[in-house]
C-alpha positions as CSV (number, residue, x, y, z in Angstrom):
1,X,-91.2,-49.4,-49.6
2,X,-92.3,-52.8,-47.6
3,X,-92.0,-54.6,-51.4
4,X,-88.6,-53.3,-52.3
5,X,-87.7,-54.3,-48.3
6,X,-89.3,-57.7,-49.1
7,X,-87.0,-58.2,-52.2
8,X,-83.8,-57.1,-50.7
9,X,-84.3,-59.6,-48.2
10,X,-85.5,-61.8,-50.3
11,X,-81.9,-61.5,-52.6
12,X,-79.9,-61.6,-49.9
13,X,-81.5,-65.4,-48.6
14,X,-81.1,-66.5,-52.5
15,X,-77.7,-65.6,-52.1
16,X,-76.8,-67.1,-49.1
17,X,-78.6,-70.3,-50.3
18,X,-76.3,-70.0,-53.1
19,X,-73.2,-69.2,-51.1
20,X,-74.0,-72.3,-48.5
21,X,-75.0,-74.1,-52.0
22,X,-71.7,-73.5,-53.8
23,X,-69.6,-74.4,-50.0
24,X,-71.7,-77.6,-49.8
25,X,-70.6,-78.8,-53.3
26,X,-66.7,-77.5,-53.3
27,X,-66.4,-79.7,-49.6
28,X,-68.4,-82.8,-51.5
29,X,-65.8,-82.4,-54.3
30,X,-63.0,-81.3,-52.5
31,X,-62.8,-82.6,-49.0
32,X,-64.8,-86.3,-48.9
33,X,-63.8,-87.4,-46.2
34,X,-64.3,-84.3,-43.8
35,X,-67.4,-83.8,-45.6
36,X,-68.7,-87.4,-44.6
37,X,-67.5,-86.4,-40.5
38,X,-69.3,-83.4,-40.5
39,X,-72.6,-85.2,-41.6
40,X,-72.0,-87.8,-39.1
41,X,-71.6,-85.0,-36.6
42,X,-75.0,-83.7,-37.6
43,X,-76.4,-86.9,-37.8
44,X,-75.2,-87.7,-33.9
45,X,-75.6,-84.4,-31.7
46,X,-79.3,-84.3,-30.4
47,X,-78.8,-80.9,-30.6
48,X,-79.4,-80.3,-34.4
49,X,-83.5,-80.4,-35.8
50,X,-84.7,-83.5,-37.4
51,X,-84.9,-82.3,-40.3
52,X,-80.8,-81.3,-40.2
53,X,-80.4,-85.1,-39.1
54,X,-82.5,-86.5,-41.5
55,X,-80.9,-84.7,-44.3
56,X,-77.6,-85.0,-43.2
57,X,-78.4,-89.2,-42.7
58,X,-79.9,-89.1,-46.1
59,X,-76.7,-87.5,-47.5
60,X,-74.5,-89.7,-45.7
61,X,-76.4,-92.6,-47.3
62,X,-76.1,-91.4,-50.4
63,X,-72.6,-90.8,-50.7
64,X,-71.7,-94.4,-49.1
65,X,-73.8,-96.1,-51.1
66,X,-76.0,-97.0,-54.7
67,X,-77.8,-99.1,-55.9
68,X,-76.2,-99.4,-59.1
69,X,-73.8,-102.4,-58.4
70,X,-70.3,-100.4,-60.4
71,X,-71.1,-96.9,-58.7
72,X,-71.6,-98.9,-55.3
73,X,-67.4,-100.6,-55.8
74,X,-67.0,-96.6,-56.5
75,X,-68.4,-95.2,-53.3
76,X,-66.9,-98.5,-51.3
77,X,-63.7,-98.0,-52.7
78,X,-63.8,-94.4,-51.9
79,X,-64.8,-95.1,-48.2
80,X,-61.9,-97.2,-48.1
81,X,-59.5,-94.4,-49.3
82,X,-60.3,-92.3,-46.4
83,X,-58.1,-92.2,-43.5
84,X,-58.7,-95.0,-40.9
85,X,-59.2,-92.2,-38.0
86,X,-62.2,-90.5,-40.3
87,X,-64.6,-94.3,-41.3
88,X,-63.8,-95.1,-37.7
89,X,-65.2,-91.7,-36.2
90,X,-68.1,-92.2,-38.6
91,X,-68.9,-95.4,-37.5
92,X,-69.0,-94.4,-34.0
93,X,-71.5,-91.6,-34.6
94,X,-73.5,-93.4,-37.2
95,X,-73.3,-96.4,-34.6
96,X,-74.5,-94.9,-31.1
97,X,-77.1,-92.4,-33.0
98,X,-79.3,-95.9,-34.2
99,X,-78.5,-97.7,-30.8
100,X,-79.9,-94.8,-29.4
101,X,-83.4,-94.6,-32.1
102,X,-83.7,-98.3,-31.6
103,X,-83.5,-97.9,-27.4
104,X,-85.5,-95.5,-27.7
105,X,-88.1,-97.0,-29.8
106,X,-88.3,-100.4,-28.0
Protein backbone atom coordinates (compact mmCIF):
# COMPACT_ATOMS: atom_id res chain seq x y z
CA UNK A 1 0.00 0.00 0.00
CA UNK A 2 2.73 2.80 1.17
CA UNK A 3 4.70 1.57 -2.44
CA UNK A 4 1.65 1.89 -4.75
CA UNK A 5 0.99 5.47 -2.51
CA UNK A 6 4.74 6.30 -3.24
CA UNK A 7 4.23 5.75 -7.05
CA UNK A 8 0.99 7.59 -7.43
CA UNK A 9 2.71 10.47 -6.03
CA UNK A 10 5.48 9.92 -7.63
CA UNK A 11 3.38 9.97 -11.31
CA UNK A 12 1.60 12.71 -10.51
CA UNK A 13 5.19 15.05 -9.81
CA UNK A 14 6.50 13.56 -13.29
CA UNK A 15 3.52 14.82 -14.71
CA UNK A 16 3.42 18.09 -13.43
CA UNK A 17 7.20 18.37 -14.18
CA UNK A 18 6.09 17.61 -17.61
CA UNK A 19 3.10 19.86 -17.66
CA UNK A 20 5.28 22.97 -16.23
CA UNK A 21 7.98 21.40 -18.83
CA UNK A 22 5.75 21.52 -21.94
CA UNK A 23 4.28 25.41 -20.51
CA UNK A 24 7.93 26.53 -20.16
CA UNK A 25 8.81 25.54 -23.80
CA UNK A 26 5.37 26.72 -25.64
CA UNK A 27 6.05 30.49 -23.74
CA UNK A 28 9.99 30.23 -24.95
CA UNK A 29 8.51 29.45 -28.47
CA UNK A 30 5.54 31.32 -28.40
CA UNK A 31 5.65 34.35 -26.25
CA UNK A 32 9.61 35.71 -26.21
CA UNK A 33 9.20 38.58 -25.03
CA UNK A 34 6.82 37.96 -22.02
CA UNK A 35 8.84 35.05 -21.43
CA UNK A 36 12.04 37.20 -20.98
CA UNK A 37 9.73 39.78 -18.30
CA UNK A 38 8.75 37.03 -16.34
CA UNK A 39 12.39 35.81 -15.84
CA UNK A 40 13.43 39.26 -15.08
CA UNK A 41 10.59 39.36 -12.61
CA UNK A 42 12.05 36.24 -10.95
CA UNK A 43 15.31 37.42 -11.24
CA UNK A 44 14.30 40.92 -9.30
CA UNK A 45 11.71 40.07 -6.33
CA UNK A 46 13.78 39.00 -3.20
CA UNK A 47 11.05 37.13 -2.55
CA UNK A 48 11.73 34.09 -4.92
CA UNK A 49 14.74 31.23 -3.64
CA UNK A 50 18.14 31.52 -5.09
CA UNK A 51 18.00 28.90 -6.76
CA UNK A 52 14.66 30.36 -8.77
CA UNK A 53 16.95 33.57 -9.31
CA UNK A 54 19.78 31.91 -10.37
CA UNK A 55 18.01 29.77 -12.85
CA UNK A 56 15.82 32.33 -14.03
CA UNK A 57 19.36 34.77 -14.43
CA UNK A 58 20.96 31.86 -16.16
CA UNK A 59 17.94 31.54 -18.57
CA UNK A 60 17.78 35.12 -19.20
CA UNK A 61 21.43 34.93 -20.17
CA UNK A 62 20.97 32.39 -22.30
CA UNK A 63 18.38 33.52 -24.33
CA UNK A 64 20.13 37.20 -24.82
CA UNK A 65 23.11 35.91 -25.62
CA UNK A 66 25.91 33.15 -27.29
CA UNK A 67 28.88 32.81 -27.72
CA UNK A 68 28.68 31.77 -31.24
CA UNK A 69 29.18 35.19 -33.00
CA UNK A 70 25.95 34.42 -35.95
CA UNK A 71 23.47 32.96 -33.15
CA UNK A 72 24.59 36.07 -30.86
CA UNK A 73 23.15 38.88 -34.23
CA UNK A 74 20.20 36.19 -33.75
CA UNK A 75 19.38 36.68 -30.15
CA UNK A 76 20.42 40.69 -30.53
CA UNK A 77 18.29 40.99 -33.25
CA UNK A 78 15.53 39.24 -31.53
CA UNK A 79 15.90 41.52 -28.40
CA UNK A 80 15.51 44.33 -30.61
CA UNK A 81 12.17 43.00 -32.02
CA UNK A 82 10.61 43.10 -28.77
CA UNK A 83 8.47 45.98 -27.82
CA UNK A 84 10.34 48.98 -26.39
CA UNK A 85 8.07 48.84 -23.09
CA UNK A 86 9.28 44.92 -22.51
CA UNK A 87 13.75 45.45 -23.04
CA UNK A 88 13.12 48.64 -21.06
CA UNK A 89 11.21 46.78 -18.09
CA UNK A 90 13.98 44.13 -18.29
CA UNK A 91 16.61 46.39 -17.97
CA UNK A 92 15.23 47.99 -15.02
CA UNK A 93 14.87 44.65 -13.17
CA UNK A 94 18.08 43.13 -14.43
CA UNK A 95 19.67 46.70 -13.58
CA UNK A 96 18.58 47.38 -9.79
CA UNK A 97 18.83 43.47 -8.90
CA UNK A 98 23.08 43.72 -9.64
CA UNK A 99 23.20 47.35 -8.11
CA UNK A 100 21.66 45.84 -5.34
CA UNK A 101 24.36 42.29 -5.24
CA UNK A 102 27.15 44.73 -5.84
CA UNK A 103 25.81 47.19 -2.64
CA UNK A 104 25.44 44.53 -0.98
CA UNK A 105 28.68 42.82 -1.51
CA UNK A 106 30.89 46.03 -1.08
Amino acid sequence: MIANTFLVISMLDLQEIEDLSLNFVYAFVYKQPEFVKTLSDILYHGGNSPVARMAAGLQLKNTLTSKDAAVKVQYQQRWLAFPEETRAYVKKNVNIRFYNFYVTIL
